[in-house]
C-alpha positions in Angstrom: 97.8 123.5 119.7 96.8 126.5 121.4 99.9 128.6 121.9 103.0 128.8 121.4 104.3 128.1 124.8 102.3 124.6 124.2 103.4 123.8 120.8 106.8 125.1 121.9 107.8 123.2 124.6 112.1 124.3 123.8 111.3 127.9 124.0 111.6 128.5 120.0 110.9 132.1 119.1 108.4 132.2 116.5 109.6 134.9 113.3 109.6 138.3 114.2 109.5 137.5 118.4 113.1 139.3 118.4 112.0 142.2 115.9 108.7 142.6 118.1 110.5 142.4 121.4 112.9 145.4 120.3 110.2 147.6 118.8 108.0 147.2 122.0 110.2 148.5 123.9 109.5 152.6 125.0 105.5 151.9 123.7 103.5 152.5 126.4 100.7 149.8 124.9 102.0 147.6 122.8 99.6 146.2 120.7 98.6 142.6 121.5 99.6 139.4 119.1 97.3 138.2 116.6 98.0 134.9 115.5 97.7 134.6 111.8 95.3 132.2 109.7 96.2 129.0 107.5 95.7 131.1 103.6 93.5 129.6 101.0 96.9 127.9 99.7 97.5 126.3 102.3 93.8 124.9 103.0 93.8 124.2 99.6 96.7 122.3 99.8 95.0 120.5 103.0 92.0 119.6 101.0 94.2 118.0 98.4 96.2 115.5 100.4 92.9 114.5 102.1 91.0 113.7 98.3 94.5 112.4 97.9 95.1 109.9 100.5 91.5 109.4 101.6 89.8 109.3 98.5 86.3 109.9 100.2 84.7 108.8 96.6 85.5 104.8 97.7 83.9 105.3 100.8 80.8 107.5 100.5 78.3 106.3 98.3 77.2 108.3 95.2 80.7 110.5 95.7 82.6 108.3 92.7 79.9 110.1 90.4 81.8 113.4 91.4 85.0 114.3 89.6 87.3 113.9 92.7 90.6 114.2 90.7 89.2 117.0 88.8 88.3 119.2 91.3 91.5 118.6 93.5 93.4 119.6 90.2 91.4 122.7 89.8 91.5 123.5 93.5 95.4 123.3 93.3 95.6 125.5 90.0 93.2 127.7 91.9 95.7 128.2 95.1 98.7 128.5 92.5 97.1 131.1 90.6 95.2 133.3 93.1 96.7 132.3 96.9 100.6 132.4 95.9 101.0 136.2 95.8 99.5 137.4 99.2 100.8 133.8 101.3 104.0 132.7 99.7 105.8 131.6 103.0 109.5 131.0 100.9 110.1 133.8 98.5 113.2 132.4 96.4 112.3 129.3 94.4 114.3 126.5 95.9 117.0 124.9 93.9 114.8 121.1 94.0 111.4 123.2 92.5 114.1 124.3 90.1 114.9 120.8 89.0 111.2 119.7 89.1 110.0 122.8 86.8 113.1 121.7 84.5 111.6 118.0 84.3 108.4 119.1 83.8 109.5 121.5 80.9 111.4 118.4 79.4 108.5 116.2 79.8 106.7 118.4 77.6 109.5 118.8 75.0 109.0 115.1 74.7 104.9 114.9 74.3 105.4 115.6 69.8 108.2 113.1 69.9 106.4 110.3 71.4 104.7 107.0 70.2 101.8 107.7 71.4 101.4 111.7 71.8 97.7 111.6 72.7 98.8 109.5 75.9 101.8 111.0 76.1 99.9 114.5 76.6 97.4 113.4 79.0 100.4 111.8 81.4 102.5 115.1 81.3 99.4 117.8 81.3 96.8 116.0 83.4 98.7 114.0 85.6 102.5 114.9 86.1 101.5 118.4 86.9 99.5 117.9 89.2 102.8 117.1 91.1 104.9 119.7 90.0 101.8 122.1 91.3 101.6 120.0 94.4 105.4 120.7 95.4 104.8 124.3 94.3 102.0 125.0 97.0 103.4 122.6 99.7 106.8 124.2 100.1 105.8 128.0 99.4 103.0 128.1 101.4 102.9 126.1 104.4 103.9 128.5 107.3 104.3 126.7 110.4 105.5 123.5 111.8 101.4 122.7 113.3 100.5 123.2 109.2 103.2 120.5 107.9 102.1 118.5 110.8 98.9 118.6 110.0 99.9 117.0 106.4 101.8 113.9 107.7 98.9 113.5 109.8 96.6 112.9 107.1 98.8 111.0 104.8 99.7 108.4 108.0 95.5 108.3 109.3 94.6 107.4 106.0 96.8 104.8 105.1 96.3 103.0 108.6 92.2 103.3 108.8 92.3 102.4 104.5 94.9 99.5 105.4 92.7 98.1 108.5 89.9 98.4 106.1 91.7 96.2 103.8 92.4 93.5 106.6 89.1 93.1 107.6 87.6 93.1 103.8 90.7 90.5 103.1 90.0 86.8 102.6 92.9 85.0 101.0 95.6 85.6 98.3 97.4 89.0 98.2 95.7 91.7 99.7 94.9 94.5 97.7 93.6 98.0 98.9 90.1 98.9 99.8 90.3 102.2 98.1 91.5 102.7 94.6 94.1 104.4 92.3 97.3 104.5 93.6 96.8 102.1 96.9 95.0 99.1 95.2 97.4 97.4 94.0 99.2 95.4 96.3 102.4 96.4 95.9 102.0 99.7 95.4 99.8 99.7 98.9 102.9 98.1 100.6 105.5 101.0 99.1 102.7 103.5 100.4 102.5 101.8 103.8 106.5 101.4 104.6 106.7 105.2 103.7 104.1 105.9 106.1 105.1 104.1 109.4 107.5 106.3 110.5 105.4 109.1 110.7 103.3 106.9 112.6 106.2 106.2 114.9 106.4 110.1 114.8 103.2 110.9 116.2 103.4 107.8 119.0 106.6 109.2 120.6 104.7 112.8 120.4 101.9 111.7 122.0 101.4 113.1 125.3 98.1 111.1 126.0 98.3 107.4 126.9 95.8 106.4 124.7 97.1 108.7 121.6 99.9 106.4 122.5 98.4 103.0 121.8 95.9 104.4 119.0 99.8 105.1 117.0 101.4 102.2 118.6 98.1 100.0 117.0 97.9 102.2 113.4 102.1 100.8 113.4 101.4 97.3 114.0 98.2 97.7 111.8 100.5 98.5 108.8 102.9 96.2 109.2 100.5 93.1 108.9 99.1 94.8 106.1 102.6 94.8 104.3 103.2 91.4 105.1 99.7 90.0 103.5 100.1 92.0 100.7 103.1 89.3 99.8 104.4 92.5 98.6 108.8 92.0 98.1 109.5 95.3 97.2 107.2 96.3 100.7 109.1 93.9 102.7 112.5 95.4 101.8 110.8 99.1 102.0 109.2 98.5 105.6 112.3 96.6 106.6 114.6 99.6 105.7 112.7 102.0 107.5 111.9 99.9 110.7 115.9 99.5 111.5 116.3 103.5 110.1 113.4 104.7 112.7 115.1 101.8 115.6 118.6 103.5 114.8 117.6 107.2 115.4 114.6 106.8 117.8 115.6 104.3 119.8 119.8 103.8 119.6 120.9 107.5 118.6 117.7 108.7 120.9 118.4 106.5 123.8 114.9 105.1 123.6 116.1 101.5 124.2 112.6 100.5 125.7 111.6 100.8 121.6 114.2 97.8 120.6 112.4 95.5 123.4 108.8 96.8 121.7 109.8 96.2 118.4 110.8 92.3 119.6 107.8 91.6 121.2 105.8 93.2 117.9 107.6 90.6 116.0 106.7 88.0 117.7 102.6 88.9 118.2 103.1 89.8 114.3 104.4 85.9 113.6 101.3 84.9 115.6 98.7 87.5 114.4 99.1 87.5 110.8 98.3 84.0 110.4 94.7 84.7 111.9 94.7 87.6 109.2 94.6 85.0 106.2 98.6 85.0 106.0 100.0 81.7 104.6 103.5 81.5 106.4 104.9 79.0 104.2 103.9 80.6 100.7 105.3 84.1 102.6 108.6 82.5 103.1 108.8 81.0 100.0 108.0 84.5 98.4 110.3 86.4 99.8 112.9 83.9 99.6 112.6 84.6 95.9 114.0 87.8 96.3 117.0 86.1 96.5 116.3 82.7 94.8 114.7 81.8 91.0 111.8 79.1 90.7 110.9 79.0 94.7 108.2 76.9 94.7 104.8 77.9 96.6 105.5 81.8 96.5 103.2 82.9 94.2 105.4 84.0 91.9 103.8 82.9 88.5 107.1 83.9 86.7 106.3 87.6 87.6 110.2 87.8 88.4 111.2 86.4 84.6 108.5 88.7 83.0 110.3 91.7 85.4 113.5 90.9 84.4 112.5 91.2 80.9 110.9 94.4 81.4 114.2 96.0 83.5 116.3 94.9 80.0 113.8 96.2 77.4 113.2 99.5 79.6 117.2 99.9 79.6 116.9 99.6 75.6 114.5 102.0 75.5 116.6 104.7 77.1 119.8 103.6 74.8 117.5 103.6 71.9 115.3 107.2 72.6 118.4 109.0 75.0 117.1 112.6 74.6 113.3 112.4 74.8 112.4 108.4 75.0 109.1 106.5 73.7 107.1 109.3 75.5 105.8 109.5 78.9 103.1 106.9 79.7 104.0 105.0 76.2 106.3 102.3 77.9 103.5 99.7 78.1 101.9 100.0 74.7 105.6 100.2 73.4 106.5 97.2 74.8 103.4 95.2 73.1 102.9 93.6 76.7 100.6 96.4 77.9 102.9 95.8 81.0 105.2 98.9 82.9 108.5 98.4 83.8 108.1 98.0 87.8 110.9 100.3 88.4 110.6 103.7 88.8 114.2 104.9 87.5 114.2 102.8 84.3 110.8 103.4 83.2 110.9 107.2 83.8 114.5 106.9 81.6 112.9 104.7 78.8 110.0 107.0 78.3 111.1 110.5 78.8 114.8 110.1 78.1 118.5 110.2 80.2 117.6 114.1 80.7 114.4 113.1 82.5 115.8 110.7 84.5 119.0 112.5 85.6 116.6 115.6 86.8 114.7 112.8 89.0 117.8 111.9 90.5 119.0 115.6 91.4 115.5 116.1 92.9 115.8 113.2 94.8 119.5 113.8 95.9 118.1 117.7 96.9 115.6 116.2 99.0 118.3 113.9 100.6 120.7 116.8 101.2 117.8 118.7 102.7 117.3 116.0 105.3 121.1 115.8 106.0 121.5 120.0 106.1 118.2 119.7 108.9 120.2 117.0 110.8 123.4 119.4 111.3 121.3 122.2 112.6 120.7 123.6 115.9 116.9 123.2 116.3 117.3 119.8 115.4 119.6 119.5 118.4 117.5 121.5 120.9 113.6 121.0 119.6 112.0 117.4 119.7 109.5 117.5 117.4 112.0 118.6 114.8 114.1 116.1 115.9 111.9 113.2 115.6 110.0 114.4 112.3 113.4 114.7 110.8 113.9 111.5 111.9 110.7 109.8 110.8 111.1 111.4 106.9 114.7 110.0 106.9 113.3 106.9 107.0 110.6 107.5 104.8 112.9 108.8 102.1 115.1 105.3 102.3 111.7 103.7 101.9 110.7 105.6 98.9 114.1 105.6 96.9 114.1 101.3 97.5 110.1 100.8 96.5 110.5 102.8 93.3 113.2 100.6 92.4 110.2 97.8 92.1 107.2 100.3 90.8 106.5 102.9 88.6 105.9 106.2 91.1 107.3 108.7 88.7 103.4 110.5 88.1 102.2 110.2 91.3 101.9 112.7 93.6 103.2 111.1 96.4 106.9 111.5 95.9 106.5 115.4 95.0 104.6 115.9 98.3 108.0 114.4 100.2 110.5 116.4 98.4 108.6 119.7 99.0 108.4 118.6 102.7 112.1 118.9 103.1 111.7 121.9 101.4 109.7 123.2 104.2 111.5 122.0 107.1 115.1 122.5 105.8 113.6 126.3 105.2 112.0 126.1 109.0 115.1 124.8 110.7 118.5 126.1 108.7 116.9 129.4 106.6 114.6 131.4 108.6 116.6 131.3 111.8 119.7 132.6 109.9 117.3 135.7 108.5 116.1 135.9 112.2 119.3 136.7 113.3 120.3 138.8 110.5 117.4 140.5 111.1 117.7 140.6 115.1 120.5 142.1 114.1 119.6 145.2 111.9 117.2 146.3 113.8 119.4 146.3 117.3 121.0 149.1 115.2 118.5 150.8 113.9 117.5 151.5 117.2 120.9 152.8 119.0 121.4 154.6 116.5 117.7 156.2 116.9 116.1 155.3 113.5 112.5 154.0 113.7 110.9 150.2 113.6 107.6 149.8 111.4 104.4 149.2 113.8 103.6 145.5 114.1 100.8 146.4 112.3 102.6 147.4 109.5 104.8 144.8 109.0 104.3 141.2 107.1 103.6 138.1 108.7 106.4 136.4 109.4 107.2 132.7 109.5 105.5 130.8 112.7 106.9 127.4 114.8 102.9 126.8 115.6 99.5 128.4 115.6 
């Protein structure tokens, strides 16, 4: 994105065009624009989400001898501790960091009252932070809308090349993921995938290239058959839900109705496609019939619903049992005797780090929500399309995410804490910093008529940027 008249197609002044404009004026020279640098946070931050959602240690040989998880948890602490000062974008800590300090905090209360405090330490300290320092960087120090761009870019590459990876290395069964951790299992791959596809649906309507076009239009269709061959229920549900969201605001509310005739004719290649993939159409149907149904026969089931079922109860007796601080984060399984989690995010976050745990995860979650809604009332949501449609796509997402972690356990992840700071960043980009331009604009019209004196751009701090 080379300048801000490309990147800018609606005209938006970047922070600071007003302020400049009105101290230029009566310079002879004025000094020429220098467009900041991504800080080490940010690139920091970068590097992260790419260990994170491309885990280059699965795909390059000899790289799974290296720490990967280590050093992206030192690289964070090390963007926290030393980048934060000179490149903190938002200043006041946002009420949803608030919240996720405060769960954090209680997580830790909870570590000397839990079953198992060993594992209940290594959850909290070495895993759940990483989260907590994730949301930290993301929404204090990405600057621009090009930077947050750049994020959904790598999060939506990675889980289309990882899930055509999958399709080709799939044979028969459930597919499972290619890479590890998080996106192995298959269910938790189809979660990741249904939050991902609108973003991909983002970037295809962006695209000004034809062939950008059908490289997006192929990563969608590319994670869709991988949902549907992961058998996954709690993926079909998630992907469903943000499909219609994505239809309703791109194509209904955007007056794209070309996008409900593509989505028609997807379904049908799909229903013809998967099949060749390995997909058994009959044991699919049967499966996801059981969503709805006990005892379907032919859907693979194995009385995984039963033994969920049980889990949901004993989880919910858990958080009536332990209230205040629970059995102790990451304790649920070997509590249970079954070595088994609960499947649900809400539950097993309730039954193992108490009501107080859970109640903060549902603020954050509701902050993020309200975030969405406060972008959707704005102006540059009405007058700029890439806010537009990347408000859009992470509406959907965000219905994706809160149904899928009603059938998995997300709540350490960091996943979920890289969305939430997202609508930090664009709720700041599209409702906060144009109200301090203005104010701004503002002051400094009277400073000058009434003679007083503007600092030299020089002089004065970055401000916020649409694009670089």
């Amino acid at each position: 994105m080379g300048s801000d008249a490309c990147c800018n197609p609606q005209g938006i002044q970047t922070r600071g065009a007003i302020l400049s404009t009105v101290q230029t004026v009566g310079m002879p020279k004025p000094q020429k624009e220098i467009k900041p640098k991504s800080s080490f946070a940010y690139k920091a931050v970068l590097a992260l989400s790419i260990l994170y959602y491309a885990r280059p240690e699965d795909v390059l040989p000899g790289l799974h001898y290296v720490p990967m998880a280590k050093i992206a948890g030192g690289l964070a602490l090390i963007a926290l501790v030393f980048g934060m000062k000179k490149h903190r974008t938002i200043k006041k800590l946002p009420v949803e960091l608030k919240l996720l300090l405060a769960l954090f905090v209680h997580m830790c209360f909870t570590i000397p009252f839990a079953v198992w405090k060993g594992g209940a330490f290594d959850t909290v300290i070495l895993k759940f932070s990483k989260g907590v320092i994730v949301a930290i960087l993301v929404s204090m120090c990405v600057s621009s809308l090009a930077e947050l761009k750049k994020l959904f870019w790598v999060q939506a590459a990675s889980l289309a090349f990882m899930t055509f990876a999958s399709i080709l290395a799939h044979k028969e069964g459930r597919m499972v993921g290619v890479l590890g951790g998080i996106f192995e299992n298959p269910n938790d791959l189809a979660i990741n995938i249904a939050i991902n596809w609108p973003f991909c649906f983002a970037f295809l309507l962006l695209a000004t290239k034809w062939w950008k076009k059908v490289v997006w239009a192929f990563a969608m269709f590319v994670l869709t058959i991988g949902t549907v061959l992961t058998y996954s229920r709690s993926g079909f549900l998630a992907i469903i839900l943000c499909g219609v969201m994505s239809l309703y605001h791109f194509g209904i509310k955007g007056k794209r109705m070309h996008l409900i005739m593509g989505a028609g004719t997807a379904v049908i290649l799909l229903a013809v496609i998967a099949p060749a993939a390995g997909l058994y159409p009959k044991v699919w149907i049967a499966r996801m019939e059981s969503i709805v149904s006990d005892k379907v026969k032919g859907s693979m089931d194995n009385g995984s619903k039963e033994q969920r079922a049980e889990l949901l109860k004993l989880s919910i007796r858990y958080m009536t049992s332990y209230p205040i601080f629970g059995v102790g984060p990451g304790n649920f399984a070997s509590s249970s005797g079954s070595w088994l989690i609960a499947h649900n995010t809400y539950t097993e976050l309730g039954a193992e780090a108490g009501l107080p745990a859970l109640l903060l995860f549902l603020l954050l979650l509701g902050r993020g929500f309200l975030n969405l809604m406060r972008i959707a009332k704005s102006e540059l949501y009405k007058t700029n399309t890439e806010v537009n449609i990347f408000t859009g796509a992470m509406i959907a997402s965000w219905g994706a995410y809160v149904v899928g972690a009603a059938f998995s356990d997300t709540q350490y992840e960091l996943f979920p804490y890289f969305m939430v700071a997202y609508t930090t960043v664009l709720y700041h980009m599209t409702c906060v910093f144009p109200k301090e331009d203005k104010e701004k604009s503002k002051l400094a019209n009277g400073k000058g008529t009434m003679g007083g004196e503007l600092a030299p751009v020089g002089e004065r701090k970055p401000e916020f940027a649409w694009s670089r």
